[in-house]
N, C-alpha and C positions, 0 to 999 in steps of 0.2 A: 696453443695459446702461449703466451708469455707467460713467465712465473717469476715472481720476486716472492720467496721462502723464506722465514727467518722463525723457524719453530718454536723459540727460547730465548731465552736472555733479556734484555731493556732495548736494544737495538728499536731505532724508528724508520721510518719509509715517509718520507714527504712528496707528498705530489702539490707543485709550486703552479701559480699562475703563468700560463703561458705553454704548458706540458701539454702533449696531444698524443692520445694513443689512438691508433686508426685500424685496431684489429683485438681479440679477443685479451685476456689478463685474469692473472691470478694472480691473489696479494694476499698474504698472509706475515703478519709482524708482529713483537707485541707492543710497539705504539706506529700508532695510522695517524698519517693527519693528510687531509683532502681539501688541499686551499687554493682549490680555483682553475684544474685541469680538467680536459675534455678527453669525452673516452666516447667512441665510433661502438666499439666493438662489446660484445657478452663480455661482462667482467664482475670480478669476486673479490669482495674487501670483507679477510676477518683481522678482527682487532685480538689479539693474544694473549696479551702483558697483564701485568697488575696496575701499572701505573695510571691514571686518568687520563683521559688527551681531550682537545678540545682543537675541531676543525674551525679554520677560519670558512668556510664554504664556497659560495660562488661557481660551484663545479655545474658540468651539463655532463648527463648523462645520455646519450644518444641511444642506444642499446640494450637489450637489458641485464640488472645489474641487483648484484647481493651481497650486504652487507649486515654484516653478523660481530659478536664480540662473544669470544668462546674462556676469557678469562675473568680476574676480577677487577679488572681497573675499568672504567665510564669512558665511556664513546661520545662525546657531541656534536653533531654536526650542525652549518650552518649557525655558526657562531655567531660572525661578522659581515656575513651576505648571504643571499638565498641560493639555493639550487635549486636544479632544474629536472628534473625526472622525463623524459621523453616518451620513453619506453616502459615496461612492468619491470619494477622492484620489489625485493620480497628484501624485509628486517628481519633479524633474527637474534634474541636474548639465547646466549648457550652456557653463560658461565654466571658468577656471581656479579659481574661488570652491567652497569646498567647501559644500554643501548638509547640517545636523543635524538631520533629523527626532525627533521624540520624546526631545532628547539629554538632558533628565533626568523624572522624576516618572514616574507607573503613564499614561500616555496612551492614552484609549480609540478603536480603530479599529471602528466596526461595520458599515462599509459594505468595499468592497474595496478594498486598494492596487495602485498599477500605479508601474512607474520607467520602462515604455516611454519611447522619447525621448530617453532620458539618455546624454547621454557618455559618462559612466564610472558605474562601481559605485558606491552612496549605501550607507553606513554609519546602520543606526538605533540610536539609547538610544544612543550613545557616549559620553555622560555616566553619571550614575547610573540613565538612564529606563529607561524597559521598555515593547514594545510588546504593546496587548493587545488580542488578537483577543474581543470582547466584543460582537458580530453577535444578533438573535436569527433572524436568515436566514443562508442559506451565505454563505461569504465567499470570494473566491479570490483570490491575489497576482500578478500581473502583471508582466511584465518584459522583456529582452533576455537570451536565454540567456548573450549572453560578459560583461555586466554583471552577474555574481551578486550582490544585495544581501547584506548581511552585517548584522547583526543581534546585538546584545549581550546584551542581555533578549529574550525572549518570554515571553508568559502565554496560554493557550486558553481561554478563558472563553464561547463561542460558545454560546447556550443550544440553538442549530437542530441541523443535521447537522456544522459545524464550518469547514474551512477548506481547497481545494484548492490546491493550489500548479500554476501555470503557468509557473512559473519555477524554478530550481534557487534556493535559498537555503544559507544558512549561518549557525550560532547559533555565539559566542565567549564568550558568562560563562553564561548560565544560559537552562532552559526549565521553566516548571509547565505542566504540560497536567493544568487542574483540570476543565475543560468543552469536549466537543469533540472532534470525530477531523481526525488533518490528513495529508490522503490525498494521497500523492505518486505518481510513476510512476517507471520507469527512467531516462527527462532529466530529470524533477523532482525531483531528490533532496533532499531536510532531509541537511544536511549537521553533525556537531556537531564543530569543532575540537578541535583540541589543548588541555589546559588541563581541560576540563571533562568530570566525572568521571560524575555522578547528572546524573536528570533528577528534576523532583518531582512530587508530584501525580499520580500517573498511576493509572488505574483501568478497568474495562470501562464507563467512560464517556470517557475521554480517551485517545488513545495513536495511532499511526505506522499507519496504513492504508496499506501500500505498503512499498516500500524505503527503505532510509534509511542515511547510512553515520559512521561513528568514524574521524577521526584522529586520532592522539597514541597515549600509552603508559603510557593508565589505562586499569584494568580499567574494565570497560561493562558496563553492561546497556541493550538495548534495546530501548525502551519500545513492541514492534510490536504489531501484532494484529489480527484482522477479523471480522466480523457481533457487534460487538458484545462483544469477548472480545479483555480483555489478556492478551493471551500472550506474556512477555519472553524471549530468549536473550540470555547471557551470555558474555563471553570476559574471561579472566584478563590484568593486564599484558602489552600486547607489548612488544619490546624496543626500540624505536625512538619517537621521540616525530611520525616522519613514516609510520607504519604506519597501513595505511587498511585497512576490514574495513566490505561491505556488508550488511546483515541485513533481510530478509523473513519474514514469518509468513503460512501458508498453514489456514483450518479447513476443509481438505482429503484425501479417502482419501490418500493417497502411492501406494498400491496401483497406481491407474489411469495411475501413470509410473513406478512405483522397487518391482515385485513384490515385497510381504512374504514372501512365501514361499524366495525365497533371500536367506538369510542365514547368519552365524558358525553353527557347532554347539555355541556355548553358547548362544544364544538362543533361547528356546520361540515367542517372538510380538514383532510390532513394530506400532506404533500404525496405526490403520484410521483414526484422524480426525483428522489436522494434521499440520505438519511446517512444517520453516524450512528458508529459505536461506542460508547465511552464506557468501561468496567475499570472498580477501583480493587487492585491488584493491592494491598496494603492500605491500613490503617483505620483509623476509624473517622473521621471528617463526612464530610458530607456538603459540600464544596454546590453553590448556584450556578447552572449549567446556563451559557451564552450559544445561540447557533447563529449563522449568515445566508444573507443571500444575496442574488444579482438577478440579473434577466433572464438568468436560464432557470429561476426558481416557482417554475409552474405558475407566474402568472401571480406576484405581490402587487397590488394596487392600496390598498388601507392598509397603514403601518401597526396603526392602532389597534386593529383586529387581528395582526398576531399573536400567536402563542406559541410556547416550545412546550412540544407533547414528547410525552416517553412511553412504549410501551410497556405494560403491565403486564406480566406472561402470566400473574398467578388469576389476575381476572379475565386474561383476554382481551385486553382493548387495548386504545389511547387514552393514556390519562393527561387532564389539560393542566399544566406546571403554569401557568398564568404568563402576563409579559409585566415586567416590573420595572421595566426601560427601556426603548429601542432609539438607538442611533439609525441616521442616512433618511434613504427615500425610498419611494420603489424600485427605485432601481439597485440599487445596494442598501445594504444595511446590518445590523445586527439585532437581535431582539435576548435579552436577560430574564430568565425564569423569575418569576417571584417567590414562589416556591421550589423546596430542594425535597429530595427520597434517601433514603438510605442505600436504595437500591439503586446503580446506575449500569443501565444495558443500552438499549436502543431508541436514538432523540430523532427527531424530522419536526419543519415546521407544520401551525395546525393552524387555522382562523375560526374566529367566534361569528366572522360574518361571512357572508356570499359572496363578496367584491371580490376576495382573492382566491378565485377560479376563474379560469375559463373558461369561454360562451360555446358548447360543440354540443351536441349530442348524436354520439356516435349508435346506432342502431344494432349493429354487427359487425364482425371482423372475421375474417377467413383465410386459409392459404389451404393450397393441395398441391401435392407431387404429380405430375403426368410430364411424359416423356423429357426426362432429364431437364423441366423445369419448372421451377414450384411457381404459382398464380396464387396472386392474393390480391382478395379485394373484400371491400369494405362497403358500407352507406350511412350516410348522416337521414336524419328526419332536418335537421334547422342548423344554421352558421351563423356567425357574427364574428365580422374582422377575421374570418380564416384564412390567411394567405397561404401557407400550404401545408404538407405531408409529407414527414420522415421516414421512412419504411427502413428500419433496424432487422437482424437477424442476430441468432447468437448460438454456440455449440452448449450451453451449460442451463440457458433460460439468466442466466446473470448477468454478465459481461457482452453486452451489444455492440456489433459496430455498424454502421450505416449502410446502405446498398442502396440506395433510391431517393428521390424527391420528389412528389406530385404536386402540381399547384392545386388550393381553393377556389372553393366559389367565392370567395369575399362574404356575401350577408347574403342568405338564402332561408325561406322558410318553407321550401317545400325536399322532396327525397330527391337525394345524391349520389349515385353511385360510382366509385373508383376503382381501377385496375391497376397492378403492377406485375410484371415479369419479372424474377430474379434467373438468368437463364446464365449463372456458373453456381448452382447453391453448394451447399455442402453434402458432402456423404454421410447417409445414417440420419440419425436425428437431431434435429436443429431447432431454433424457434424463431418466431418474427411475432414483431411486436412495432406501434404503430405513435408517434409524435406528432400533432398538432401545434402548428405558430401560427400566434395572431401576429398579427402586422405589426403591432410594439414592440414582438420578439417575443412575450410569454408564450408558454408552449406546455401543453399537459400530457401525458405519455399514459399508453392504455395498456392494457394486459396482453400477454404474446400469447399467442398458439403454437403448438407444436405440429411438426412435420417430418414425415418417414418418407425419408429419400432412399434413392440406390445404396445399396450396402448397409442398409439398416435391417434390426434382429423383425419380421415378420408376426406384426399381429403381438406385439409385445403388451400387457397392460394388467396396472398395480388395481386390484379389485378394492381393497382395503387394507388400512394401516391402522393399528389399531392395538391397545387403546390410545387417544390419545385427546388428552395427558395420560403420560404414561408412568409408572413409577417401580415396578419391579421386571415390569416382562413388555415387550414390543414387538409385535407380530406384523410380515408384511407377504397380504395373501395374492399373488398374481397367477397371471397366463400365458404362457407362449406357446407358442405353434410349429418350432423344431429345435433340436438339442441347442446350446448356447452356453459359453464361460460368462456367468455373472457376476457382479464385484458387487456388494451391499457394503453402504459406507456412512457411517455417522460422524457429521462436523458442529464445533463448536462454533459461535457465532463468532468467534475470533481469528476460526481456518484453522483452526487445529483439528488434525484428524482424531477420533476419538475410540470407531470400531470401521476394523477392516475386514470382510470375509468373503473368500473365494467359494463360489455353489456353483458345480456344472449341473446344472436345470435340464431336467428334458422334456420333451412336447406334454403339453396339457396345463394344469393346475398346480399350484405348490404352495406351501407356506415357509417361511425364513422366519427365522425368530432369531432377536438379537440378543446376543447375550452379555454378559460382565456389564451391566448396565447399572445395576441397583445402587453403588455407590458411586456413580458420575452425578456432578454437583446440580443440582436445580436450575431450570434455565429452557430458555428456547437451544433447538438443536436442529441442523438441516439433514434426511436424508437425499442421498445419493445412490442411484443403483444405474450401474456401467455395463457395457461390454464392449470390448478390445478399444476402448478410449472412449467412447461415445456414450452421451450421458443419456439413462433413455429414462430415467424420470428423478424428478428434483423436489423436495416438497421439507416445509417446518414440521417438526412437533414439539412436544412440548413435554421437559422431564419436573412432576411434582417435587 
């Protein structure tokens, strides 16, 4: 590579408009200024000096490219124009000098950012800039989790699948999410400060795949949602401007962890497909919870007979939080709790009448393994407006993706029976699970079954779990039928892992008992028990 060295002294390096470097570079000074040249090749900008500098910007980086300030004088780039990022950039704080990425103008990122390395936290757009995720491949951001970058602007402009975060982030003036999902995890959190109220731009093409959390003490909506489907929850003013409130969106039965079937006795039904998370992480508020919906939400016909229900873990049901105002129609909308809890865990819409369900009544549902292909089939007793059948599968019983469609009878009152072939399934154990659309587009989602394919542990099966509610001791009494490495694993309802324990099982009976349990906090919990990836059974309980 090239090297322009200058270890010491005041000495600067200007790269002027019109400079083209078409091969690798190293640059080390201690003042930098990067106002408007083009670089092809892997290249390395540290800032050295004491002195401040301030880049007029306008550069394209082609390549990828690292720029660091290992002294104590301030670095800003993108002064007076924006640049351009092509390729993966990694920032780096190494001295007492603060490093400004993107500090003014729309600066395009399309390859990925990393601060790995960095001293401390790097601040971007601190000026008027805004960084913009403008990829047409995934993009993912990079870092030291106790370094959170912080972030002023963002824009999602990602034309691909959008943007993962490997790092926990943080936004302080503003986010459009116009193009693009940006999928977080429970250490990866999008975090939106104090200060900032709306996000913009957000559609079932852009929005929060994952968790994601609000401080401060503006009303929020948050922009969450998944397969494809913004789906926002809302909470009203809290009363502190240091109140923190996490939110997830699941398109999800709830059924298969939070039984619809107990609930309030003014409620007739509670949603079969989606629900959210919302836990207040800090303070003491208690903030009126907003949920949405559209056409994919099981069938809204009467606005007025909604409700936002929350599950109660310490009673076991759906409790009905009233509607105290609903925007839209059946087709969209939103509907406002009238009532608030101290407690916030898990919301999904509920109705006080029968309109908002629909019209099937499924009799049974089936699948079985035989010769490398799993048969499922179903029968209705009666239909109304059923235009057809989604046949979902899934390796967890969680996360479904589609495999089939079968048409309806339209409006039948006598027995129906349906078949479907899934003839690539998965190895091991799997689930399938079954979506009903009427002809409007509502559509109700039924409970999966499970299925042991090729490569699955033989005659696997959890006898009991128990007690449950459970409060100092959890036992889980099962069978198999030849030796096997099992993973036994307890999650938070937020996907945090909680307990992890390796038991190589062999043929016959056993019990597992979980332990360090007695002071993990109150709450619903899901177990999980594996072998060599494969989930072979999934189930809630419930810690007093």
């Amino acid at each position: 590579p090239q090297s322009l060295l200058i270890p010491t002294g005041t000495a600067g390096i200007y790269f002027q408009t019109g400079t083209t470097f078409n091969g690798p570079l190293d640059v080390s000074s201690p003042q930098l200024f990067l106002n408007g040249s083009t670089f092809y090749g892997t290249s390395s900008f540290v800032k050295n000096g004491a002195t401040n500098n301030s880049s007029n910007g306008g550069n394209v980086f082609h390549g990828n490219v690292t720029i660091r300030t290992s002294g104590a004088g301030n670095f800003i780039l993108a002064n007076n124009s924006p640049d351009n990022f092509n390729a993966n950039v990694v920032f780096k704080q190494n001295g007492y000098g603060i490093l400004y990425p993107a500090y003014n103008w729309m600066n395009n990122f399309r390859g990925d950012i990393s601060t790995v390395g960095s001293d401390t936290l790097i601040t971007f757009a601190a000026g008027s800039g805004t960084v913009n995720f403008s990829g047409s491949s995934p993009q993912s951001f990079y870092g030291d989790a106790l370094k959170t970058p912080r972030i002023r602007r963002m824009s999602m402009n990602n034309s691909s699948t959008g943007l993962t975060l490997n790092i926990p982030i943080s936004i302080y003036g503003s986010l459009a999410l116009v193009n693009g999902v940006i999928s977080t995890t429970s250490t990866n959190l999008l975090t939106i400060e104090n200060g900032v109220s709306t996000i913009s731009s957000v559609s079932d093409n852009s929005f929060v795949n994952g968790p994601m959390r609000k401080i401060g003490n503006q009303g929020f909506t948050f922009p969450v949602g998944k397969n494809d489907r913004y789906r926002p929850i809302a909470i009203t003013s809290p009363g502190s401007n240091t109140d923190q409130y996490t939110a997830e969106y699941f398109y999800a039965d709830p059924n298969l962890l939070y039984t619809v079937n107990n609930k309030d006795v003014t409620l007739h039904n509670v949603s079969r497909c989606e629900y959210w998370t919302l836990s207040k992480v800090g303070g003491a508020s208690n903030p009126f919870v907003a949920l949405s919906w559209n056409t994919n939400s099981c069938g809204v016909s009467t606005v007025s007979d909604l409700r936002v229900v929350r599950w109660n873990a310490l009673a076991n049901k759906w409790s009905d939080m009233g509607n105290g105002s609903a925007t839209g129609s059946a087709t969209a909308g939103t509907v406002l709790a009238s009532s608030n809890s101290s407690i916030f865990n898990v919301y999904t819409l509920g109705s006080i009448g029968s309109s908002n369900v629909l019209p099937i009544e499924l009799s049974s549902f089936n699948a079985k393994y035989e010769n490398n292909i799993v048969h499922v089939w179903w029968e209705t007793m009666s239909e109304i407006n059923n235009d057809y059948f989604t046949i979902e599968r899934s390796t967890d019983g969680f996360s479904f993706e589609k495999v089939g469609i079968v048409q309806g009878a339209g409006n039948s009152t006598i027995q129906n029976d349906y078949t479907f072939d899934d003839v690539n399934p998965y190895s091991g154990v799997s689930f399938y699970r079954l979506i009903q659309t009427d002809y409007n587009g509502k559509f109700e989602v039924f409970d999966p079954v499970s299925v042991k394919s090729k490569g699955a542990i033989v005659d696997f099966e959890v006898l009991s779990v128990a007690p449950n509610p459970f409060s100092d001791q959890l036992k889980v009494q099962y069978s198999i039928q030849e030796e096997a490495n099992l993973v036994f694993e307890l999650y938070s309802l937020s996907g945090s892992l909680v307990v992890h324990k390796d038991v190589q099982a062999s043929q016959g009976s056993a019990t597992f008992e979980f332990d360090q349990i007695t002071d993990i906090p109150s709450g619903v919990y899901i177990i999980k028990i594996l072998s060599e990836g494969a989930v072979l059974y999934s189930n809630k309980v419930i810690k007093n």
